[in-house]
ChimeraX commands (.cxc) that place a marker at each C-alpha (Angstrom):
marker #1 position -8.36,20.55,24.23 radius 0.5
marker #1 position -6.86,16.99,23.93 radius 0.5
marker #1 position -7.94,14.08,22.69 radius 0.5
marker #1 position -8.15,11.63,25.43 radius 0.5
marker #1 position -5.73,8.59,24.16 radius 0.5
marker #1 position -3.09,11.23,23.79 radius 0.5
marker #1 position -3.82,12.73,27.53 radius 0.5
marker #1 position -4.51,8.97,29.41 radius 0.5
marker #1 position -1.25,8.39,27.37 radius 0.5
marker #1 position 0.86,11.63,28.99 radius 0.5
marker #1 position -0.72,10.57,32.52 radius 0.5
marker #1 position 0.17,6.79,32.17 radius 0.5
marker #1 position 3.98,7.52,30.94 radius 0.5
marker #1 position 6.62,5.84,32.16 radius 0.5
marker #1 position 4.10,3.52,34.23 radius 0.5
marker #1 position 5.44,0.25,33.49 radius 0.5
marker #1 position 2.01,-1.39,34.85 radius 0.5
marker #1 position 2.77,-0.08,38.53 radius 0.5
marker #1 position -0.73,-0.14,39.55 radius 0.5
marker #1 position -1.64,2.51,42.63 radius 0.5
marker #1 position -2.83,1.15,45.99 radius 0.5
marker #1 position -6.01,1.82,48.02 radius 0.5
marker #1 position -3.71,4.66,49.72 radius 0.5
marker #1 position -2.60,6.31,46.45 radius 0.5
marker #1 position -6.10,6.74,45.19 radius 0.5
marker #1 position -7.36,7.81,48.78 radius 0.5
marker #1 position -4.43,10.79,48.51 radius 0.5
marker #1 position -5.54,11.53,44.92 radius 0.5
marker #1 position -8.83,11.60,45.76 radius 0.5
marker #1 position -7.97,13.82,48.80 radius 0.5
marker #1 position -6.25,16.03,46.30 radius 0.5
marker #1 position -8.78,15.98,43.73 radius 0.5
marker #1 position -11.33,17.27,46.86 radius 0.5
marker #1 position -9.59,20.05,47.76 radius 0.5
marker #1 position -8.64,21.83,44.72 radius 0.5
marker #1 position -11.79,21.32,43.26 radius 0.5
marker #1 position -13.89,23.20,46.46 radius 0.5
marker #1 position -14.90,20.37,48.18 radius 0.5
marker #1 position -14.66,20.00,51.98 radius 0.5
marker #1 position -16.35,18.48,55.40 radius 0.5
marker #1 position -14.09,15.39,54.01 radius 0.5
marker #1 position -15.52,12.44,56.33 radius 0.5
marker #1 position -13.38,8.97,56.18 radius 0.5
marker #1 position -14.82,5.64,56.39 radius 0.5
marker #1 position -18.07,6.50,56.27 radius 0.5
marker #1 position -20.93,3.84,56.61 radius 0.5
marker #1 position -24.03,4.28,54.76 radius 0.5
marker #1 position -26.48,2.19,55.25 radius 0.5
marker #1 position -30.49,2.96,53.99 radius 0.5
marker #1 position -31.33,1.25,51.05 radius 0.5
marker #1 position -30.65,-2.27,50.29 radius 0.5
marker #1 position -26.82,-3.22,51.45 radius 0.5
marker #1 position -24.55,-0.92,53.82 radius 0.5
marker #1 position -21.07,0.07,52.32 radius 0.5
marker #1 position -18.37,2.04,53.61 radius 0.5
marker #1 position -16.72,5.10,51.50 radius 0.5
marker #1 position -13.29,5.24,51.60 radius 0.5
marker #1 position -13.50,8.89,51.72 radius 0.5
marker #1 position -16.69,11.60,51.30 radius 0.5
marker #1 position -16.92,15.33,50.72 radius 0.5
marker #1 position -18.97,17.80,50.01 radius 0.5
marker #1 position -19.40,21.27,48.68 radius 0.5
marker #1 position -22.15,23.86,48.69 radius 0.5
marker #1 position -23.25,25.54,45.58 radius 0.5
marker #1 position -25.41,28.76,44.89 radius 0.5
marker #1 position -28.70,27.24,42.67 radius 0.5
marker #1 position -31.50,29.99,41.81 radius 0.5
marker #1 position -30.71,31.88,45.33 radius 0.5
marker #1 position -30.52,28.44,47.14 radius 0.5
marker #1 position -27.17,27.30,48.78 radius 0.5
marker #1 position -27.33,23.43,47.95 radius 0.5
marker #1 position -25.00,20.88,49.59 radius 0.5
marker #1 position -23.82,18.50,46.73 radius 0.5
marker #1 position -22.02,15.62,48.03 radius 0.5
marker #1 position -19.62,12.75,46.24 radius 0.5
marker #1 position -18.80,9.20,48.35 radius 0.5
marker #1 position -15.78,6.99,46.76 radius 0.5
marker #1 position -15.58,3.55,45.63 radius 0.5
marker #1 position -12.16,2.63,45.22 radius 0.5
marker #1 position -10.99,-0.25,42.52 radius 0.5
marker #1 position -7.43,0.67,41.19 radius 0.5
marker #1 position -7.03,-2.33,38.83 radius 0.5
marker #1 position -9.75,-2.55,36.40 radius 0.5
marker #1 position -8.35,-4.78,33.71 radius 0.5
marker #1 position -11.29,-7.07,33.27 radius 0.5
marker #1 position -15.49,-7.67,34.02 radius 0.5
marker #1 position -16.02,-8.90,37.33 radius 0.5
marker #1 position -19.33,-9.74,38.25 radius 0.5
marker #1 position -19.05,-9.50,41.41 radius 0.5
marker #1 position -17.74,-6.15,41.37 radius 0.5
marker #1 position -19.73,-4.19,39.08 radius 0.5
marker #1 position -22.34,-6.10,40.24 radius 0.5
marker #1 position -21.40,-4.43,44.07 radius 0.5
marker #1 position -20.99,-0.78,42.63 radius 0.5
marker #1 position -24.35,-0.98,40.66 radius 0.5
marker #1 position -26.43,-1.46,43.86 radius 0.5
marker #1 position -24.50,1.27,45.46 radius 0.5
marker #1 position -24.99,4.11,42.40 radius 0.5
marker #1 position -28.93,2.51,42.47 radius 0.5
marker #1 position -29.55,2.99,46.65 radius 0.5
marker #1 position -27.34,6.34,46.67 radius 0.5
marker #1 position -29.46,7.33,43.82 radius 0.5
marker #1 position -32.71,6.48,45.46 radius 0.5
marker #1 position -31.58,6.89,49.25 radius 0.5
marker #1 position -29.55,10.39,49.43 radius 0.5
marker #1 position -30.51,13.40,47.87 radius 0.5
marker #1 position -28.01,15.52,46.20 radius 0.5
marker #1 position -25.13,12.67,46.90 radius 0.5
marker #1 position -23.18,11.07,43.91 radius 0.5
marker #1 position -21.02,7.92,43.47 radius 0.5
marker #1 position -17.79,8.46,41.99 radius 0.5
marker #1 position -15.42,5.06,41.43 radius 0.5
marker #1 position -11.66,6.00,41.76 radius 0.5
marker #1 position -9.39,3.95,40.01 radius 0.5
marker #1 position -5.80,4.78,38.44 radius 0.5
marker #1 position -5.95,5.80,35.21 radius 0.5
marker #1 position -4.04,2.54,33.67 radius 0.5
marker #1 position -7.72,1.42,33.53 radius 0.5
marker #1 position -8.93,3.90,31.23 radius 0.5
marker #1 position -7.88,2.12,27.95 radius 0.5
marker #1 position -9.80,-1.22,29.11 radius 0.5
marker #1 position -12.37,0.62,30.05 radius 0.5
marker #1 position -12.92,1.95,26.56 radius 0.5
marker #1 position -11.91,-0.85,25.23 radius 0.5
marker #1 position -13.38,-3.93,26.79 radius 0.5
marker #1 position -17.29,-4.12,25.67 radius 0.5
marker #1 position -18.31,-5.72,28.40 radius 0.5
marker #1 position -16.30,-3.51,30.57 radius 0.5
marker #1 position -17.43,-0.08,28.82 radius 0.5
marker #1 position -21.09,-0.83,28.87 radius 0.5
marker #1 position -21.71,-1.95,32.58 radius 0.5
marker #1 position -19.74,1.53,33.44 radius 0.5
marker #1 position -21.66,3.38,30.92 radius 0.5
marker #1 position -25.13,2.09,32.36 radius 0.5
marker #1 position -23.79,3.08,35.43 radius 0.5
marker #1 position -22.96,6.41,34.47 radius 0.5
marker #1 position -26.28,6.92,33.23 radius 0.5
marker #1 position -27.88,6.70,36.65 radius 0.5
marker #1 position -25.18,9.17,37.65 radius 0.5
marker #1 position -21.99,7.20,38.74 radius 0.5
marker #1 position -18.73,9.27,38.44 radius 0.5
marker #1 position -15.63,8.25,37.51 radius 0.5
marker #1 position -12.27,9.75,38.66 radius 0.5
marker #1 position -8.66,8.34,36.70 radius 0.5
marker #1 position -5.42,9.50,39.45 radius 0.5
marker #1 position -2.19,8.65,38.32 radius 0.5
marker #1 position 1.07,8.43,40.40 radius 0.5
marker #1 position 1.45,12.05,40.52 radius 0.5
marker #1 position -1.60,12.92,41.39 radius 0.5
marker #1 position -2.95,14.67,38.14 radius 0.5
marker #1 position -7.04,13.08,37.92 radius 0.5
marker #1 position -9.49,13.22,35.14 radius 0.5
marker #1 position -13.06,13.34,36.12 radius 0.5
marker #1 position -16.09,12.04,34.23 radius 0.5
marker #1 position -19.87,12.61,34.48 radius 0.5
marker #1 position -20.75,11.18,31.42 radius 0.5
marker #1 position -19.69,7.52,29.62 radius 0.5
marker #1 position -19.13,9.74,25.57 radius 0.5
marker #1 position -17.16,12.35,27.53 radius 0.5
marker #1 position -14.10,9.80,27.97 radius 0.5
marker #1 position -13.67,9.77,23.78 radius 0.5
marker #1 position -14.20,13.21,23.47 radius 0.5
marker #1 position -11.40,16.14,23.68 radius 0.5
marker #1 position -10.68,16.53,27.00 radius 0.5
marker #1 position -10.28,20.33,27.86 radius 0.5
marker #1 position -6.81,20.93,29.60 radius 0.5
marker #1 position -6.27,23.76,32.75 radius 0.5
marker #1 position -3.29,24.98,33.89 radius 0.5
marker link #1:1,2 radius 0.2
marker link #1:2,3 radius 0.2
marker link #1:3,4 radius 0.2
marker link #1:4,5 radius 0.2
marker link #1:5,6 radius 0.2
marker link #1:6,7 radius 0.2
marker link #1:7,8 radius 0.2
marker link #1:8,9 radius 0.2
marker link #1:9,10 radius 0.2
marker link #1:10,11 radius 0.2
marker link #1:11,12 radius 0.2
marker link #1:12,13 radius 0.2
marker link #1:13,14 radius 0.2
marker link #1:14,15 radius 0.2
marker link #1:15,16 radius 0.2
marker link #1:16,17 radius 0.2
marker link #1:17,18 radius 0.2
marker link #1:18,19 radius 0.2
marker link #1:19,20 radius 0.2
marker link #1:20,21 radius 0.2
marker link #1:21,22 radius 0.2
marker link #1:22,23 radius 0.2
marker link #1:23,24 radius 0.2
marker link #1:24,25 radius 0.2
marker link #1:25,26 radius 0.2
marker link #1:26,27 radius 0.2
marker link #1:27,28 radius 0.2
marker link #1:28,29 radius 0.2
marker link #1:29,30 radius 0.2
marker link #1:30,31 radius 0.2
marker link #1:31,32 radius 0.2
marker link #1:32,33 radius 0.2
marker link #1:33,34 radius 0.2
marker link #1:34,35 radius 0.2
marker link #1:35,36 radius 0.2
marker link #1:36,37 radius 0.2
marker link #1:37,38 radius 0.2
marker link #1:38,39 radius 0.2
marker link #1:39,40 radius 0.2
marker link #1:40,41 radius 0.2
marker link #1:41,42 radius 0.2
marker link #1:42,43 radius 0.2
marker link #1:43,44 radius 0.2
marker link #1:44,45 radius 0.2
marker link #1:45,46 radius 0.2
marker link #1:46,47 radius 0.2
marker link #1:47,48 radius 0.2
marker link #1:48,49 radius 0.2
marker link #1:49,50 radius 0.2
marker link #1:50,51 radius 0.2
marker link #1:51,52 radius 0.2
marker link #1:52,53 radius 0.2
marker link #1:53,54 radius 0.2
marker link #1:54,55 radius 0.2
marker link #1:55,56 radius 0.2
marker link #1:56,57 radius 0.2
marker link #1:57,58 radius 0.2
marker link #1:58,59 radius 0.2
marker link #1:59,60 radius 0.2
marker link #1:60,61 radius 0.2
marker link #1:61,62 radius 0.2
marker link #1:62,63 radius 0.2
marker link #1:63,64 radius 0.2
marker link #1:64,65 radius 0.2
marker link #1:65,66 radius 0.2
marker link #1:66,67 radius 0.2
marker link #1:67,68 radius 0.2
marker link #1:68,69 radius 0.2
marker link #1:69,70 radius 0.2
marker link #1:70,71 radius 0.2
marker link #1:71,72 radius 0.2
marker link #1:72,73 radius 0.2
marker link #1:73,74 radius 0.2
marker link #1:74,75 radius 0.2
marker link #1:75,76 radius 0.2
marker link #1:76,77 radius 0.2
marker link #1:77,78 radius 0.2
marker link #1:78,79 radius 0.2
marker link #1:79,80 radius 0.2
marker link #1:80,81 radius 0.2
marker link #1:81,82 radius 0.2
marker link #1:82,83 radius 0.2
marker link #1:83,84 radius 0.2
marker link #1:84,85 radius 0.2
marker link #1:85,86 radius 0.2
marker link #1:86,87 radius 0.2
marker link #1:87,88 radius 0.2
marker link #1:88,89 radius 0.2
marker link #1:89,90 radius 0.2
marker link #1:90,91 radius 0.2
marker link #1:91,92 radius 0.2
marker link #1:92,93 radius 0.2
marker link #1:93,94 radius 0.2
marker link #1:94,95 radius 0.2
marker link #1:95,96 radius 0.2
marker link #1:96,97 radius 0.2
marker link #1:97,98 radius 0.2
marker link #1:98,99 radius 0.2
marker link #1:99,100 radius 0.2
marker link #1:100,101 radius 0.2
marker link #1:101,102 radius 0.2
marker link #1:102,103 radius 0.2
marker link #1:103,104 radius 0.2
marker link #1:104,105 radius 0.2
marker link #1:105,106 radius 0.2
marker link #1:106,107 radius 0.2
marker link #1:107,108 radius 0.2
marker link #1:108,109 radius 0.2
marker link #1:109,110 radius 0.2
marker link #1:110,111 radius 0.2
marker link #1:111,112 radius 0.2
marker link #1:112,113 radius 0.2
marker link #1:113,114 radius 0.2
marker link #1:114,115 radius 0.2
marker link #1:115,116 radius 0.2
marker link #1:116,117 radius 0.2
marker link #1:117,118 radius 0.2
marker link #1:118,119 radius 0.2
marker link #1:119,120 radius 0.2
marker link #1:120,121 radius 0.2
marker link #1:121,122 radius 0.2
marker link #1:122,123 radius 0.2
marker link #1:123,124 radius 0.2
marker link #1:124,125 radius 0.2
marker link #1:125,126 radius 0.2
marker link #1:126,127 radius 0.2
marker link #1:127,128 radius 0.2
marker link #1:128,129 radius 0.2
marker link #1:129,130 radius 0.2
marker link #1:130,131 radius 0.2
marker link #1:131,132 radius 0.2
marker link #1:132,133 radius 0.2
marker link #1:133,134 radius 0.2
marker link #1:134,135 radius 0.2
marker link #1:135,136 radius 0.2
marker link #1:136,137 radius 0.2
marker link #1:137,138 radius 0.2
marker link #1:138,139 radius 0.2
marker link #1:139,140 radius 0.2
marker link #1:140,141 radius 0.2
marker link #1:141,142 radius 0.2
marker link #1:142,143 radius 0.2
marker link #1:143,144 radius 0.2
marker link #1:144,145 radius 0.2
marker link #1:145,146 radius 0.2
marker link #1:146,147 radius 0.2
marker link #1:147,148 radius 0.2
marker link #1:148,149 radius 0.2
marker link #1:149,150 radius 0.2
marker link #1:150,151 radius 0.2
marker link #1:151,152 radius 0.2
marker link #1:152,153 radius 0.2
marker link #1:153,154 radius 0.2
marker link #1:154,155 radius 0.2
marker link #1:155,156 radius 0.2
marker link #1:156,157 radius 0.2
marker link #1:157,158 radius 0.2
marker link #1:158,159 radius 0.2
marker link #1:159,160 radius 0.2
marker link #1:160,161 radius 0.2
marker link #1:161,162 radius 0.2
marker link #1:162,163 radius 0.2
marker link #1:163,164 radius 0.2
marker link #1:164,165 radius 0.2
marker link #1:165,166 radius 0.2
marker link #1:166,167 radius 0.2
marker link #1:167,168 radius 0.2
view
């Protein structure tokens, strides 16, 4: 276990506020995907019930064994590398997308990907931490990549101040 300044701190060293691109979080996300079980990874995928269409960078999926049940869990990406400040517009944008994905697509999650220089102003930034927390609540993911690829995933808003447990 680590506590999670100390780790965002390891994963953000030597940085020097060299933000990733759209294409470094799409390979960390592709990374993150396929050690982690997923697969039937779909690119640029439109979905469109609910109230707005969007396009996911990149989608997977995974089955999983529930009570004797083989249940295809899914996870679409919204991609936003530099989050440094509230943007309206933005959050606004990912809200109706965790609310129709929610409502729309069964066993299918939101997950924003963003590099993990964001983490501190995330925590950090009220305004910031509570529009992602609400969002979390209705079951948003978030996923911090760093320049080498290393990722921290989050279900839950309290599980970013808590140890984080550490794998080999």
């Amino acid at each position: 276990m680590m506590n999670p300044r100390s780790y965002f701190a390891r994963m953000n060293e030597n940085r020097n506020d060299n933000w990733l691109t759209d294409y470094q979080l799409l390979r960390g996300t592709e990374e993150f995907f396929n050690l982690n079980g997923y697969s039937n990874t779909e690119y640029n995928k439109t979905f469109d019930q609910g109230s707005r269409s969007f396009i996911s960078p990149i989608v997977a999926s995974r089955t999983v064994n529930s009570e004797d049940e083989e249940i295809h869990q899914t996870i679409l990406s919204i991609f936003k590398s530099k989050i440094k400040q509230y943007e309206l517009s933005f959050f606004g944008f990912i809200e109706s997308i965790v609310f129709d994905v929610k409502d729309n697509y069964d066993l299918t999650s939101a997950m924003l990907v963003t590099d993990s220089l964001s983490y501190f102003n995330i925590i950090k930034k009220e305004d910031v931490g509570v529009a992602i927390e609400n969002m979390m609540r209705e079951g948003l993911f978030i996923l911090f990549v760093n320049h080498r690829f290393a990722y921290a995933l989050f279900d839950k808003y309290e599980n970013m101040t808590k140890p984080i447990p550490i794998s080999d």
